[in-house]
PLY file of the C-alpha trace (Angstrom):
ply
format ascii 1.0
element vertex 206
property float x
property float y
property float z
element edge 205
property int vertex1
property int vertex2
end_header
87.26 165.33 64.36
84.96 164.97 67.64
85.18 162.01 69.62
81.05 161.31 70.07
80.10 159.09 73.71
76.45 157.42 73.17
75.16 156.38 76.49
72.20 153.75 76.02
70.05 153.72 78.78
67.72 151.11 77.62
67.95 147.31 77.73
65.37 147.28 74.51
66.01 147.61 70.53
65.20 150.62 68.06
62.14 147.86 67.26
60.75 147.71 70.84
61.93 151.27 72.65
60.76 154.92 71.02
63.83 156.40 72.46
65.79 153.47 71.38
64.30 154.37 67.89
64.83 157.60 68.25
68.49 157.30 69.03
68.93 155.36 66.18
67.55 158.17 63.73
69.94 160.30 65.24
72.65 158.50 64.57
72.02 157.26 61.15
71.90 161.55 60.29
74.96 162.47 62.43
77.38 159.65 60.80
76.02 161.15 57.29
76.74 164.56 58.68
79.72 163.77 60.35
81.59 161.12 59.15
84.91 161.88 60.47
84.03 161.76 64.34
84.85 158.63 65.98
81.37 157.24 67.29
81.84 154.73 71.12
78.64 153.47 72.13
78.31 152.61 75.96
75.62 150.05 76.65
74.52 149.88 79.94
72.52 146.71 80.21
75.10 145.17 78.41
78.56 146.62 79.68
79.73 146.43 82.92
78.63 149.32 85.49
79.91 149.01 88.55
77.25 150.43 91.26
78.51 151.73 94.58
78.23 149.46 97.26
80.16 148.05 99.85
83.03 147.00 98.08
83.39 150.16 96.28
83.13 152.14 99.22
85.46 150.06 101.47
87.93 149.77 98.55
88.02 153.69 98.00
88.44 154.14 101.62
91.48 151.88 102.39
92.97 153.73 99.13
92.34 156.94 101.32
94.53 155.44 104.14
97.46 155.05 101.82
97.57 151.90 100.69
98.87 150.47 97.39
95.92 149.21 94.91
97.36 145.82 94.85
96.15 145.39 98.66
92.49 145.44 97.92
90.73 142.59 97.23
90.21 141.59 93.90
86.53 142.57 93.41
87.75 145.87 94.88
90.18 145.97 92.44
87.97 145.48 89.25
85.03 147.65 90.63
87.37 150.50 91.04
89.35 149.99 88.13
86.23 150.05 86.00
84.41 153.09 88.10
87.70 155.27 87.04
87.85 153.64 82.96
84.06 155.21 82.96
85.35 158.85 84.78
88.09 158.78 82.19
86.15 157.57 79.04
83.45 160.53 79.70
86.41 163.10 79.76
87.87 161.96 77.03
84.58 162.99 74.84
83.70 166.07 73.01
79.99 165.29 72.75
77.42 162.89 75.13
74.23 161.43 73.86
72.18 160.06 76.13
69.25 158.04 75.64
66.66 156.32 78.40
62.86 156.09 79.13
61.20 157.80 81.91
60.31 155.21 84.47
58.44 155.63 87.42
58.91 159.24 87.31
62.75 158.64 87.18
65.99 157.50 85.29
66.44 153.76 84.90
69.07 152.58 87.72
71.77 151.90 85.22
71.95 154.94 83.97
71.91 156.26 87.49
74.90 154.07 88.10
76.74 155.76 85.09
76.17 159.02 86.38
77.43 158.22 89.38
81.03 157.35 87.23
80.96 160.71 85.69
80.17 162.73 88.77
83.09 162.62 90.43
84.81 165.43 92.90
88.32 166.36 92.19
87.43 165.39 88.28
84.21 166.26 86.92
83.87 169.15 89.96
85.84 170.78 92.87
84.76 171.87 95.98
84.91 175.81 96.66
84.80 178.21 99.64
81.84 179.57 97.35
80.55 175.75 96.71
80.76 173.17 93.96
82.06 174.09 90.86
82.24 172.16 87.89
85.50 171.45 86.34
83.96 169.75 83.18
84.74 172.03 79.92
84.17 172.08 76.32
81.53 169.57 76.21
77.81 168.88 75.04
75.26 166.96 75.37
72.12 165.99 73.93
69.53 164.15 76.73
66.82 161.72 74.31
63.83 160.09 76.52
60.70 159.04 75.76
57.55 159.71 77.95
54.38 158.12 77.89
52.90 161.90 79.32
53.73 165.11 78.51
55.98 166.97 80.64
57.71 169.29 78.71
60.97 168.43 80.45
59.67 169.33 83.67
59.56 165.39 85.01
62.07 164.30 87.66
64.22 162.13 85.24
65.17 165.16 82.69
65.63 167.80 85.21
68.13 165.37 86.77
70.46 164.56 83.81
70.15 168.61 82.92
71.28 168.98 86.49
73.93 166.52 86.80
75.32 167.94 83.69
75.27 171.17 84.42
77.12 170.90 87.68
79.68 169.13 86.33
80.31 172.53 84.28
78.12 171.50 80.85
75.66 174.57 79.82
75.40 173.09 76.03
72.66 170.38 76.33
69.73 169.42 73.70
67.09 167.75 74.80
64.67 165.80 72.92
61.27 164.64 74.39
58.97 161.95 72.27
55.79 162.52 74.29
51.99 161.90 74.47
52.04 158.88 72.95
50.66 156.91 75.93
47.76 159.85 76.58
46.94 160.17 73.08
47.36 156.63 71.12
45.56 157.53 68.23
48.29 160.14 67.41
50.91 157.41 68.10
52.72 157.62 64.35
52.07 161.32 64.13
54.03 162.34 67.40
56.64 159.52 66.32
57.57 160.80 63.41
57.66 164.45 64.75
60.04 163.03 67.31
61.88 161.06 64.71
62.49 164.18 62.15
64.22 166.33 65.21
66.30 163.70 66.04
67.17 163.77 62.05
67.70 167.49 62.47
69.68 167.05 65.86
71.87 164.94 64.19
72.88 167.50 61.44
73.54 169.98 63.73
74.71 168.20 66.97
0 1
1 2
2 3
3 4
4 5
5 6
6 7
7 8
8 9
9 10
10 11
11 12
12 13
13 14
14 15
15 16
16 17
17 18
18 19
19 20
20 21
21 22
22 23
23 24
24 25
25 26
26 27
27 28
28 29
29 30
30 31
31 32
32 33
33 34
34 35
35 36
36 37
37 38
38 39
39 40
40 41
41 42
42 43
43 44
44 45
45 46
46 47
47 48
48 49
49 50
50 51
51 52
52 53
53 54
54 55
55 56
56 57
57 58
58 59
59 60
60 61
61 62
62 63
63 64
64 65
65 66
66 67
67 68
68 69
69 70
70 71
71 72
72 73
73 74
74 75
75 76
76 77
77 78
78 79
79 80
80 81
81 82
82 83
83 84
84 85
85 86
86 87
87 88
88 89
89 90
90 91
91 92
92 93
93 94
94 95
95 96
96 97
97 98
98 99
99 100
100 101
101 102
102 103
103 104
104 105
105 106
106 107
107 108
108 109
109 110
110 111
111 112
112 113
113 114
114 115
115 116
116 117
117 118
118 119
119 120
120 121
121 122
122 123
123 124
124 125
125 126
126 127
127 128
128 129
129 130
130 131
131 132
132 133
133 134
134 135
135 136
136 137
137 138
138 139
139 140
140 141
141 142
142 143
143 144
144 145
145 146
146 147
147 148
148 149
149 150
150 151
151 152
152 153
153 154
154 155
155 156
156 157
157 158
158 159
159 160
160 161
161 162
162 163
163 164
164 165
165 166
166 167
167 168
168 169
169 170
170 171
171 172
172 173
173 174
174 175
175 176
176 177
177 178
178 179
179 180
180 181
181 182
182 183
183 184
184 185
185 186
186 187
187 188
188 189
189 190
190 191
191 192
192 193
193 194
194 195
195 196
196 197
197 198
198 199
199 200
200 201
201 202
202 203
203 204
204 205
C-alpha cells in the first residue's frame, strides 16, 4: 500500500478549472487501479498554509537562541506548528500529485507557500562542502497544470516545481500539460479530452 499526497493548487472545481478536471480524471483511474493506497488530499485555498512572514521568521529565530516553544507567542506557536505538520505530512508520502494553473507566467502563491513547507534544510536537503543535496528519497511525483499557451513545459511555473523537486532529491516526476486551449478555442474539447485520457493513463500507471 502507497500512501498518495494530492496537492490542489486551485481555489476552482473540476466544473470551472481544466486542471481541476483533469485531476479529477486522474483520480477517479488511480482509486480503480489502486484501491489499496490511502488517498490525503491537501487543499490549499481551503486548508491552512502558513506563509513566511514576520512571525514565522521571528518565531524560528528565538527557537534558534534556545528557547522552549512554549515562550513564543501564540501565533508563533500555531504558524510553526503547522509549517512543520506540512514538512512532516510530505515525508510521510510515497507519491505527490500536484495540480495548479499557470498564472502570470508563474505558480499560484499558495502553492508557493506549500513549497516553501516542503523545502526545508536539514529535512528535505542538507548543505554540503560540494553544495545542496537533497535528502528526499523514494518518492514521485506527478506535476498537472493547465496553460492557456503552449509551452511544452518550458514556462517558469513547471520548470520550478520540476526544480524544487528535484533538489529536494526527487528524479521520478510526470508531468502533464493541458495546453493550447486559449490559442486555439476551436480545438477546445479535442485537446481536453487528449489531456483528460493521459491523466486516465497516468492514473493506471502512477
Amino acid at each position: 500500500m502507497s500512501s498518495v499526497l494530492i496537492v490542489k493548487g486551485h481555489p476552482l472545481t473540476a466544473e470551472e478549472s481544466r486542471s481541476v478536471k483533469a485531476l479529477s480524471t486522474f483520480l477517479t483511474s488511480y482509486k480503480e487501479s489502486h484501491p489499496e493506497d490511502e488517498i490525503t488530499i491537501l487543499d490549499l485555498y481551503r486548508d491552512d498554509i502558513p506563509e513566511i512572514d514576520e512571525e514565522l521568521l521571528s518565531g524560528w529565530e528565538v527557537l534558534r537562541t534556545g528557547a522552549d516553544f512554549s515562550e513564543l507567542t501564540e501565533k508563533q506557536q500555531h504558524k510553526i506548528a503547522r509549517f512543520n505538520e506540512l514538512t512532516e505530512q510530505f515525508l510521510a508520502a510515497d507519491k505527490i500529485v500536484i495540480a495548479n494553473a499557470l498564472w502570470n507566467l508563474n505558480i499560484p502563491t499558495r502553492l508557493k507557500a506549500w513549497f516553501d513547507t516542503v523545502n526545508v534544510a536539514g529535512k528535505t536537503f542538507k548543505y554540503t562542502e560540494n553544495g545542496p543535496q537533497g535528502l528526499v528519497q523514494g518518492k514521485k511525483a506527478l506535476h498537472i497544470q493547465s496553460n492557456g499557451g503552449i509551452y511544452q513545459g518550458q514556462d517558469f511555473a513547471s520548470q520550478y516545481v520540476k526544480g524544487i523537486l528535484n533538489f529536494i532529491g526527487i528524479d521520478e516526476i510526470d508531468q502533464l500539460f493541458i495546453e493550447g486551449i486559449d490559442y486555439t478555442p476551436d480545438r477546445a474539447e479535442e485537446l481536453m479530452q487528449e489531456a483528460l485520457d493521459k491523466a486516465t493513463q497516468l492514473g493506471k500507471d502512477f
